[in-house]
PDB file of N, H, CA, C and O in Angstrom:
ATOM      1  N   UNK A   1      65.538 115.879 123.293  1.00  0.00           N
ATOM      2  CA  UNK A   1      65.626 115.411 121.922  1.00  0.00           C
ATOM      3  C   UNK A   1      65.680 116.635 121.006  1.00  0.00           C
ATOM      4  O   UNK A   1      64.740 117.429 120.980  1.00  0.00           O
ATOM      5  N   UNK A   2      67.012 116.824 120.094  1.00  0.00           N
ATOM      6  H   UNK A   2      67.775 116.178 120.115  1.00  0.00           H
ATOM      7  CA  UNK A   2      66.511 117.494 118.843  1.00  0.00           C
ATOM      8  C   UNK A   2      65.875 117.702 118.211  1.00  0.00           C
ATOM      9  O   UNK A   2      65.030 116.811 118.292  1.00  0.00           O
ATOM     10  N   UNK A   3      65.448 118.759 117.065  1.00  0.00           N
ATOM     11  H   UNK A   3      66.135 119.484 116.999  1.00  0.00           H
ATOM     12  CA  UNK A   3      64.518 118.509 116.300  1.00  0.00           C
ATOM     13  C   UNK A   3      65.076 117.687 115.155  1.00  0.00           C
ATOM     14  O   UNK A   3      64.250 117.005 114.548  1.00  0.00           O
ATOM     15  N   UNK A   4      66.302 117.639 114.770  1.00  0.00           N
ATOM     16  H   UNK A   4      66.973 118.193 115.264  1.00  0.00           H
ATOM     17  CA  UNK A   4      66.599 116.570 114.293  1.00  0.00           C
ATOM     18  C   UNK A   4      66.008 115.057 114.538  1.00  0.00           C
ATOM     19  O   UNK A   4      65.339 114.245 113.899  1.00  0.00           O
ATOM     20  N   UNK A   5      66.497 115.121 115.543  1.00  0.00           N
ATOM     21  H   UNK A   5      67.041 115.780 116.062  1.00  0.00           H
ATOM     22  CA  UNK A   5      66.247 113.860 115.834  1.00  0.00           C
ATOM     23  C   UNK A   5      65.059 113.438 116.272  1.00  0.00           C
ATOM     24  O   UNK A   5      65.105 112.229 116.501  1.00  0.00           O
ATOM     25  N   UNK A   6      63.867 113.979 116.516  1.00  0.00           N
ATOM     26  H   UNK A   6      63.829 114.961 116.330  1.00  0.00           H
ATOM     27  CA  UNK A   6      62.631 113.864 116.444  1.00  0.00           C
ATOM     28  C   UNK A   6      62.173 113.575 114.989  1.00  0.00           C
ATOM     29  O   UNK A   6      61.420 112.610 114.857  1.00  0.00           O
ATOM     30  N   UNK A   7      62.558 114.351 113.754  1.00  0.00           N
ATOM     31  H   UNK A   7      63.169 115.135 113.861  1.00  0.00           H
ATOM     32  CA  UNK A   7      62.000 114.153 112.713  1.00  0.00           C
ATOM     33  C   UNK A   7      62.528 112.463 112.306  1.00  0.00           C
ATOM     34  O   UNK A   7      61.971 111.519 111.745  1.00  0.00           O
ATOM     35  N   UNK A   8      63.724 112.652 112.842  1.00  0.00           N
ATOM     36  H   UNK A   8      64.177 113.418 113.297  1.00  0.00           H
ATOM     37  CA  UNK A   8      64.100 111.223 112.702  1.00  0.00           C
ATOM     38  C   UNK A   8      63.254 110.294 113.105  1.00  0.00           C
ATOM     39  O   UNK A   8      62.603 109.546 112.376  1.00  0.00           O
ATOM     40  N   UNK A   9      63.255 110.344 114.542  1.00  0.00           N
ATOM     41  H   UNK A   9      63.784 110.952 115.134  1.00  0.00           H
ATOM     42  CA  UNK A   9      62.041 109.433 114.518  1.00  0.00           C
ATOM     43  C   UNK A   9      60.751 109.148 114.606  1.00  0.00           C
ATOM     44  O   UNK A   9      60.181 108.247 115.221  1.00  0.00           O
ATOM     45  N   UNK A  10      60.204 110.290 113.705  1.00  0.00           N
ATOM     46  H   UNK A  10      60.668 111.022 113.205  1.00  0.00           H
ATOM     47  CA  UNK A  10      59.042 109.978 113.092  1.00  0.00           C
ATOM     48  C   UNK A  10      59.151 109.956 112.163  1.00  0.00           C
ATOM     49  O   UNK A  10      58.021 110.124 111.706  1.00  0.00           O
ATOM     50  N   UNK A  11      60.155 109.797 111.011  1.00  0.00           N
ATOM     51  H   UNK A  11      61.074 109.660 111.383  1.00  0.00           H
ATOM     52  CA  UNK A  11      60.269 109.139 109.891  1.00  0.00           C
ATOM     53  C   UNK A  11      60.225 107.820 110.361  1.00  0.00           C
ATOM     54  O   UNK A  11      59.188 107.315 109.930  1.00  0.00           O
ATOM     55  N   UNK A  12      60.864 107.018 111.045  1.00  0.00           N
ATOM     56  H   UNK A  12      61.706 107.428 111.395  1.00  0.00           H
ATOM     57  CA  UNK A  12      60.761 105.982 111.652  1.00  0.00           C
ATOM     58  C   UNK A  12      59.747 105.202 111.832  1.00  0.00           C
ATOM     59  O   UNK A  12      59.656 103.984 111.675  1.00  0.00           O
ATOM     60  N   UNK A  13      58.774 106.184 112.268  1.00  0.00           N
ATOM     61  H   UNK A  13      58.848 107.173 112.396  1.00  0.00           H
ATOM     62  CA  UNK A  13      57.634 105.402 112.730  1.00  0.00           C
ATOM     63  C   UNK A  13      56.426 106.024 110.962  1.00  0.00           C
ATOM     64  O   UNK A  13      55.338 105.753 110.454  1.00  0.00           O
ATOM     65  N   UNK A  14      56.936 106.413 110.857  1.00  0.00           N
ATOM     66  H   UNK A  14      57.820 106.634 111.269  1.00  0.00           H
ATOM     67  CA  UNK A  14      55.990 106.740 109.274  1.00  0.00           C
ATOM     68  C   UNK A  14      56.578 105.352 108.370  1.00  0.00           C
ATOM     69  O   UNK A  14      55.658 104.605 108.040  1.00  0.00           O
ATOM     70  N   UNK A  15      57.620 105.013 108.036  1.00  0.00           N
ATOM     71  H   UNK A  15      58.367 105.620 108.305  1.00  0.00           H
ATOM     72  CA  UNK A  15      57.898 103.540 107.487  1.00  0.00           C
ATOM     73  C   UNK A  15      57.611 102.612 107.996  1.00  0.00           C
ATOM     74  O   UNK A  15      57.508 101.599 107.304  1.00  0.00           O
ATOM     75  N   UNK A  16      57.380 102.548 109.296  1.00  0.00           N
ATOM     76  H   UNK A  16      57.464 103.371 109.858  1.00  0.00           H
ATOM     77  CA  UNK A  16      56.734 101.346 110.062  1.00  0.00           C
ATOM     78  C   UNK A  16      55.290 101.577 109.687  1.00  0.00           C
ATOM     79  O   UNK A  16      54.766 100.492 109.438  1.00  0.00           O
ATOM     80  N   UNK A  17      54.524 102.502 109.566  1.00  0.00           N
ATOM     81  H   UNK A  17      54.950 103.384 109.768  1.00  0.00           H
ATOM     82  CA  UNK A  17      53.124 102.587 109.154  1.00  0.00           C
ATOM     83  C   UNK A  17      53.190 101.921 108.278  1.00  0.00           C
ATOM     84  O   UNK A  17      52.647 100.819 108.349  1.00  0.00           O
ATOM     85  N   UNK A  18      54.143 102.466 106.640  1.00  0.00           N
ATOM     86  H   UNK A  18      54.584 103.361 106.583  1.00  0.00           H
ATOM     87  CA  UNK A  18      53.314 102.240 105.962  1.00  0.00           C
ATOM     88  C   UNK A  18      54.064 100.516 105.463  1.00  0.00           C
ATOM     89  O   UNK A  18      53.674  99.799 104.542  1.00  0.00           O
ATOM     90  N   UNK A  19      54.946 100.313 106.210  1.00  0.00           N
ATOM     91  H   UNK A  19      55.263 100.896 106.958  1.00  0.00           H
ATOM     92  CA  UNK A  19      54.845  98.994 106.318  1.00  0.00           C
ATOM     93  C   UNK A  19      53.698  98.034 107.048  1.00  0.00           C
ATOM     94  O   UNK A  19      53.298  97.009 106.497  1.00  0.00           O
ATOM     95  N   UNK A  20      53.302  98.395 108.109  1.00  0.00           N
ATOM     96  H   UNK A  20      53.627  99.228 108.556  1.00  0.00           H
ATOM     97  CA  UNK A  20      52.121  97.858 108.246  1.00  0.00           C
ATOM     98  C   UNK A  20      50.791  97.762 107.597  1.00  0.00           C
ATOM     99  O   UNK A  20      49.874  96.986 107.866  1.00  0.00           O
ATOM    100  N   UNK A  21      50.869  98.993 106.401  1.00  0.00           N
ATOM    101  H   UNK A  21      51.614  99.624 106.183  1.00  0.00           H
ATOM    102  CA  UNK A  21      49.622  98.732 105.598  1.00  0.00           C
ATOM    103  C   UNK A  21      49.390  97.849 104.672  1.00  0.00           C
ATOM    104  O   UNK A  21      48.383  97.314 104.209  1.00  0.00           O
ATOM    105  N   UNK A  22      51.262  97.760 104.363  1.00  0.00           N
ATOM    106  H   UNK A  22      52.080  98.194 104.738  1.00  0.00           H
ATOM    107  CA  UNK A  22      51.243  96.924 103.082  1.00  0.00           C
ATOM    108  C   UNK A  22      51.311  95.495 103.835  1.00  0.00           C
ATOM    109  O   UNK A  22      51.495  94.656 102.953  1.00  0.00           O
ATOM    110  N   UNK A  23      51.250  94.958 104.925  1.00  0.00           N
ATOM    111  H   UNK A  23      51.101  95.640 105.641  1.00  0.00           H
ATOM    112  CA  UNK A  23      51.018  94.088 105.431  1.00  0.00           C
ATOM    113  C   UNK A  23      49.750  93.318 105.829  1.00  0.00           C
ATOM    114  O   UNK A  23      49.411  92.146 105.996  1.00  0.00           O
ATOM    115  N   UNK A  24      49.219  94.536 105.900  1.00  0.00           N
ATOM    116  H   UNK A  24      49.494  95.488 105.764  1.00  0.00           H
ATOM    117  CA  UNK A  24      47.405  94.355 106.399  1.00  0.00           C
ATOM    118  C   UNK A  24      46.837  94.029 104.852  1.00  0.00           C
ATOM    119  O   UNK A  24      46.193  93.014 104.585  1.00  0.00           O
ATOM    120  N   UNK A  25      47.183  95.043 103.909  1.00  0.00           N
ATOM    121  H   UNK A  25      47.706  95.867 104.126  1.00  0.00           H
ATOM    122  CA  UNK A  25      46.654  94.675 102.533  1.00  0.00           C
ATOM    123  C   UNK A  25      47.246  93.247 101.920  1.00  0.00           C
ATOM    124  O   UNK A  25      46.935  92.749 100.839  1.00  0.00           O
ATOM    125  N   UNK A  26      47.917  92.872 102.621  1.00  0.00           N
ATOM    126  H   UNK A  26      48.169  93.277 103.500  1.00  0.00           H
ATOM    127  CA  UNK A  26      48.429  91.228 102.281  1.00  0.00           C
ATOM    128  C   UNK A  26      47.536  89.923 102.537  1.00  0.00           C
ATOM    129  O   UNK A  26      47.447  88.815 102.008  1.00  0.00           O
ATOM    130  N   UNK A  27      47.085  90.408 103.314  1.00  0.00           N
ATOM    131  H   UNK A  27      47.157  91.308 103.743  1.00  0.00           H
ATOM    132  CA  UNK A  27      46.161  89.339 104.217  1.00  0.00           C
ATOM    133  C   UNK A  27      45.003  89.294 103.276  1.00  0.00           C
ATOM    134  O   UNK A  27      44.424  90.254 102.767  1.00  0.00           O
ATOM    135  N   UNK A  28      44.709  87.751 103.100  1.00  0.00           N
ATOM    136  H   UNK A  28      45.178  86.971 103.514  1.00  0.00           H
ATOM    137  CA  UNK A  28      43.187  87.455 102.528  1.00  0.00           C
ATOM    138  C   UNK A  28      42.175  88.465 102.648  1.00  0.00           C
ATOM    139  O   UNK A  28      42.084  89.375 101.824  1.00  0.00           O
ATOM    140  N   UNK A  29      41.517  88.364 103.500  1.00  0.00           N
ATOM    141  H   UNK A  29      41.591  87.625 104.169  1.00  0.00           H
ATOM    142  CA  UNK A  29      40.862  90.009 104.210  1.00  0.00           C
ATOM    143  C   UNK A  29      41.239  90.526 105.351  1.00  0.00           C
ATOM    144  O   UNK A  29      41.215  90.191 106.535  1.00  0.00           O
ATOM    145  N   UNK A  30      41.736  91.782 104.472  1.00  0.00           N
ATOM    146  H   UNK A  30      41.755  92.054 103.510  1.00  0.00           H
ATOM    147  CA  UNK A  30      42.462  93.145 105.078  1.00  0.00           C
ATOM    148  C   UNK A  30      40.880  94.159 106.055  1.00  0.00           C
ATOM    149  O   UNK A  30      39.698  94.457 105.886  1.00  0.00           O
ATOM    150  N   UNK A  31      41.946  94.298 106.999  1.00  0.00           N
ATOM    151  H   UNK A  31      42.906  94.057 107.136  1.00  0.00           H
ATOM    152  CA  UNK A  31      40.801  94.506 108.015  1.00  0.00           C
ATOM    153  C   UNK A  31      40.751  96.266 107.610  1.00  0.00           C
ATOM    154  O   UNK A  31      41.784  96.871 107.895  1.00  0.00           O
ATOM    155  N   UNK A  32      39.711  97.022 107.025  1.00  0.00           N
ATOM    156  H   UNK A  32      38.871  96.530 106.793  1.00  0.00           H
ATOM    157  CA  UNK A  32      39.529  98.328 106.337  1.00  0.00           C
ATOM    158  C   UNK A  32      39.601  99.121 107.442  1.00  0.00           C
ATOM    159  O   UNK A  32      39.934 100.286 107.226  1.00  0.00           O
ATOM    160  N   UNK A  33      39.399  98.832 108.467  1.00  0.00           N
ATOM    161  H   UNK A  33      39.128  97.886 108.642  1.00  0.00           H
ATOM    162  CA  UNK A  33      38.987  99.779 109.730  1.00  0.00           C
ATOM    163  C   UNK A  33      40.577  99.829 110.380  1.00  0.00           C
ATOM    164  O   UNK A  33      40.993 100.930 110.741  1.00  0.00           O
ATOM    165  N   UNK A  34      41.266  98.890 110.493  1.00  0.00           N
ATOM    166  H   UNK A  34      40.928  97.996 110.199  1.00  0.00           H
ATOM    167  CA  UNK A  34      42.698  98.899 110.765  1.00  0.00           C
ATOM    168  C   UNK A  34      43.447 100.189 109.582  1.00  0.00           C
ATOM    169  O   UNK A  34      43.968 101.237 109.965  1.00  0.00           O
ATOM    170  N   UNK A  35      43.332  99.812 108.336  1.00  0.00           N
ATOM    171  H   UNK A  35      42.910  98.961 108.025  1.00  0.00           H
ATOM    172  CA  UNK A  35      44.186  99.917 107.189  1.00  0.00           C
ATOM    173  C   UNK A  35      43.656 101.662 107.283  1.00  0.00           C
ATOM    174  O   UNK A  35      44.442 102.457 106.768  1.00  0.00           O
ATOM    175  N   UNK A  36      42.250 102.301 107.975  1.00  0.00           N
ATOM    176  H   UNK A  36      41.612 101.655 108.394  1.00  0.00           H
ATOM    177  CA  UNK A  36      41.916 103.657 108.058  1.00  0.00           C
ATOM    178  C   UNK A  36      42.802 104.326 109.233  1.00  0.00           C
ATOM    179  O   UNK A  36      43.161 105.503 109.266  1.00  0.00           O
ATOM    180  N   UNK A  37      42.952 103.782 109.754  1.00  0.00           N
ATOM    181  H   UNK A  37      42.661 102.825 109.727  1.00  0.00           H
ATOM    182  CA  UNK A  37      43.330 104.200 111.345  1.00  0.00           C
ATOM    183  C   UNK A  37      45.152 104.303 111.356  1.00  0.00           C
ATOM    184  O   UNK A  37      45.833 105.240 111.770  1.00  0.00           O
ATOM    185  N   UNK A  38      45.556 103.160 110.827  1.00  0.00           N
ATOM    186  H   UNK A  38      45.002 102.399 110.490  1.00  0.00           H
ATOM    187  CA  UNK A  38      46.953 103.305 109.981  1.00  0.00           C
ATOM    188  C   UNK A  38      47.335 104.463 109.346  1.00  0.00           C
ATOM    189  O   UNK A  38      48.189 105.216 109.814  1.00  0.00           O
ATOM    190  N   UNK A  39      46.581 104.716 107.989  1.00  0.00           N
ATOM    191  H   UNK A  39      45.886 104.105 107.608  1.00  0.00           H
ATOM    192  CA  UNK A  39      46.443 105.892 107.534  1.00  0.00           C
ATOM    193  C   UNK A  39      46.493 107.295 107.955  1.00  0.00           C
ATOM    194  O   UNK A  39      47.380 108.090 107.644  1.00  0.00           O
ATOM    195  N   UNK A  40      45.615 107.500 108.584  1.00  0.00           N
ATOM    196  H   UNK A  40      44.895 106.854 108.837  1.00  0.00           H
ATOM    197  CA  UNK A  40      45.154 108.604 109.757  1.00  0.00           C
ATOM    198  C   UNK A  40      46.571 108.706 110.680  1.00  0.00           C
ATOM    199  O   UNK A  40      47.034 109.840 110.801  1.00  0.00           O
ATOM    200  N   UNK A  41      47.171 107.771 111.233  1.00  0.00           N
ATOM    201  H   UNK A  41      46.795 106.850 111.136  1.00  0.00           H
ATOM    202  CA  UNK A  41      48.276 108.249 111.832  1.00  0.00           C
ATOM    203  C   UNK A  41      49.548 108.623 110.998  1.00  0.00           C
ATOM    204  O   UNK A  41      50.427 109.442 111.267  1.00  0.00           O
ATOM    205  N   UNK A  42      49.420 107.871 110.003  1.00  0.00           N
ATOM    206  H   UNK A  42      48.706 107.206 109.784  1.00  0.00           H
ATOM    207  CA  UNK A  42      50.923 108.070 108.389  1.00  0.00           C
ATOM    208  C   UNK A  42      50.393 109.603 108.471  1.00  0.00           C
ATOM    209  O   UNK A  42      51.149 110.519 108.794  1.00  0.00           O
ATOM    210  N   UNK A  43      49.615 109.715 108.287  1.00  0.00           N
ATOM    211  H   UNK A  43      49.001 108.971 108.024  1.00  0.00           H
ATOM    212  CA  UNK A  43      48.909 111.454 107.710  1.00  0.00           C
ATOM    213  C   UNK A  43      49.362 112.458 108.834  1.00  0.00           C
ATOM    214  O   UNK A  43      50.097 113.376 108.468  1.00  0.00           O
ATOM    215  N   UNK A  44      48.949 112.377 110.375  1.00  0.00           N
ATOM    216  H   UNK A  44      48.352 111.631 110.673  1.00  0.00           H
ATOM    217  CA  UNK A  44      48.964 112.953 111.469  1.00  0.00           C
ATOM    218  C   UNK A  44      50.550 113.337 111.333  1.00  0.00           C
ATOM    219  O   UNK A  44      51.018 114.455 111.117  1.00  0.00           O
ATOM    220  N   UNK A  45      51.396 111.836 111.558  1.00  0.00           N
ATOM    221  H   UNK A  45      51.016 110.928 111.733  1.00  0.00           H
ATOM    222  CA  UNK A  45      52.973 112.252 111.254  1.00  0.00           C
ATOM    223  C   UNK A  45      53.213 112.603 110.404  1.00  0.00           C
ATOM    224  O   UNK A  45      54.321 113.099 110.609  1.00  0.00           O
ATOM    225  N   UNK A  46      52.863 112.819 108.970  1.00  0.00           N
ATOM    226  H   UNK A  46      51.963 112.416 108.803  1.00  0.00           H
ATOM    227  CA  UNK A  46      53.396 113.306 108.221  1.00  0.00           C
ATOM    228  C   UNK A  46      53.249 115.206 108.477  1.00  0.00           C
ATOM    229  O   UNK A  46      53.994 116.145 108.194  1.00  0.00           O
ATOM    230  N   UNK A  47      52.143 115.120 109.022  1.00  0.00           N
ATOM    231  H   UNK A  47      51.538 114.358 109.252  1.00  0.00           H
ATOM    232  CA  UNK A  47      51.790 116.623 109.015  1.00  0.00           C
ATOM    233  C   UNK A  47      53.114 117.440 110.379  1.00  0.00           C
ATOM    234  O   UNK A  47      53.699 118.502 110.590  1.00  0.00           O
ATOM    235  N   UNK A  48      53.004 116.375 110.826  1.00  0.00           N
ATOM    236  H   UNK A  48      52.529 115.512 110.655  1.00  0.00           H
ATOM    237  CA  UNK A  48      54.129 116.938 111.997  1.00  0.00           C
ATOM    238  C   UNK A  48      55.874 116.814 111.408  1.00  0.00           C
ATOM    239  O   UNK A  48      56.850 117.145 112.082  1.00  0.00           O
ATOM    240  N   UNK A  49      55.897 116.484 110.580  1.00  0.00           N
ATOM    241  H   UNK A  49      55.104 116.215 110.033  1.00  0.00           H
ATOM    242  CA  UNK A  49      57.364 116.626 109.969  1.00  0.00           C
ATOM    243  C   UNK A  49      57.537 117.754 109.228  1.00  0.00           C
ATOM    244  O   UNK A  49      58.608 118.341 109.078  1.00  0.00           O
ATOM    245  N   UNK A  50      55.946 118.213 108.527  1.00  0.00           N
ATOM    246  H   UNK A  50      55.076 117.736 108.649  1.00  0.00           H
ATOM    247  CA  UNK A  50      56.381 119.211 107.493  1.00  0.00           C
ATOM    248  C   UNK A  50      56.189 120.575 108.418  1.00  0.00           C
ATOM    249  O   UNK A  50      56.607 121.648 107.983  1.00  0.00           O
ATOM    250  N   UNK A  51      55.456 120.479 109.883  1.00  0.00           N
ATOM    251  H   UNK A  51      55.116 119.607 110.236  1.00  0.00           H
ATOM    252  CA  UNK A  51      55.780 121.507 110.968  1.00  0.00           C
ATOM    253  C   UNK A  51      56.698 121.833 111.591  1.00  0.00           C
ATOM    254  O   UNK A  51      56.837 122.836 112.291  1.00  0.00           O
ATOM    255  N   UNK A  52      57.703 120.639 111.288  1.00  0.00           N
ATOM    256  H   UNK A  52      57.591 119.825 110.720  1.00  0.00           H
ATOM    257  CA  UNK A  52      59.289 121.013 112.134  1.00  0.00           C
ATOM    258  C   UNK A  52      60.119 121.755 110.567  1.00  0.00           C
ATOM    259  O   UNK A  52      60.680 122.847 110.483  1.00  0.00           O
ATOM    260  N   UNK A  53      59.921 120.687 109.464  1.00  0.00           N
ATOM    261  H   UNK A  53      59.464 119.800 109.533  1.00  0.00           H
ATOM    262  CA  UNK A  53      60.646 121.662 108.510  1.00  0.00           C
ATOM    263  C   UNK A  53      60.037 122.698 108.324  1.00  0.00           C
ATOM    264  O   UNK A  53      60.945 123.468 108.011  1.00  0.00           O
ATOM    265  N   UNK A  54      59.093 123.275 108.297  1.00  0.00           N
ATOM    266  H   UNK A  54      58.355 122.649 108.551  1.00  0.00           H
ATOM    267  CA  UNK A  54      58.834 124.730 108.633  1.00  0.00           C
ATOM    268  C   UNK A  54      59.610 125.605 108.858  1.00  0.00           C
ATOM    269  O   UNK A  54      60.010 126.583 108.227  1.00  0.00           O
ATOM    270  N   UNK A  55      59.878 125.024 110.186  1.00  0.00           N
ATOM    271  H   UNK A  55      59.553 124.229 110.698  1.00  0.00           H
ATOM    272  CA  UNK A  55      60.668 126.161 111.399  1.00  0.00           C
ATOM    273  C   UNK A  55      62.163 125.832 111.492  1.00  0.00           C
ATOM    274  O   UNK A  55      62.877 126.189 112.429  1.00  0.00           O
ATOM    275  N   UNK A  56      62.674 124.939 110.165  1.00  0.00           N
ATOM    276  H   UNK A  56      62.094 124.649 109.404  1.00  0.00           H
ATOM    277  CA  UNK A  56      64.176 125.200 110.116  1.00  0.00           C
ATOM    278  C   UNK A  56      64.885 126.564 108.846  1.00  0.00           C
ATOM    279  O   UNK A  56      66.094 126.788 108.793  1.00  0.00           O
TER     280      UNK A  56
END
């Protein structure tokens, strides 16, 4: 896999996060411990995208 195409798809999976948050925050009660852990991974990938643009 490229690094292209890696960032690709973890952009991918970073819109699927934060589609899932805004999904969890939909729900009557939003489960906080889900909606942290969600987070925590949006964050993790995000930190790994701005490590590949780094090194272009």
């Amino acid at each position: 896999m490229t690094a292209d195409e890696r960032v690709s798809s973890l952009l991918t999976k970073h819109a699927a996060i934060d589609h899932a948050i805004d999904e969890e925050n939909q729900r009557p009660h939003p489960d906080d411990l889900r909606i942290h852990e969600l987070k925590r991974e949006k964050l993790r990938i995000k930190d790994e995208i701005a490590g590949h643009d780094s090194h272009v």
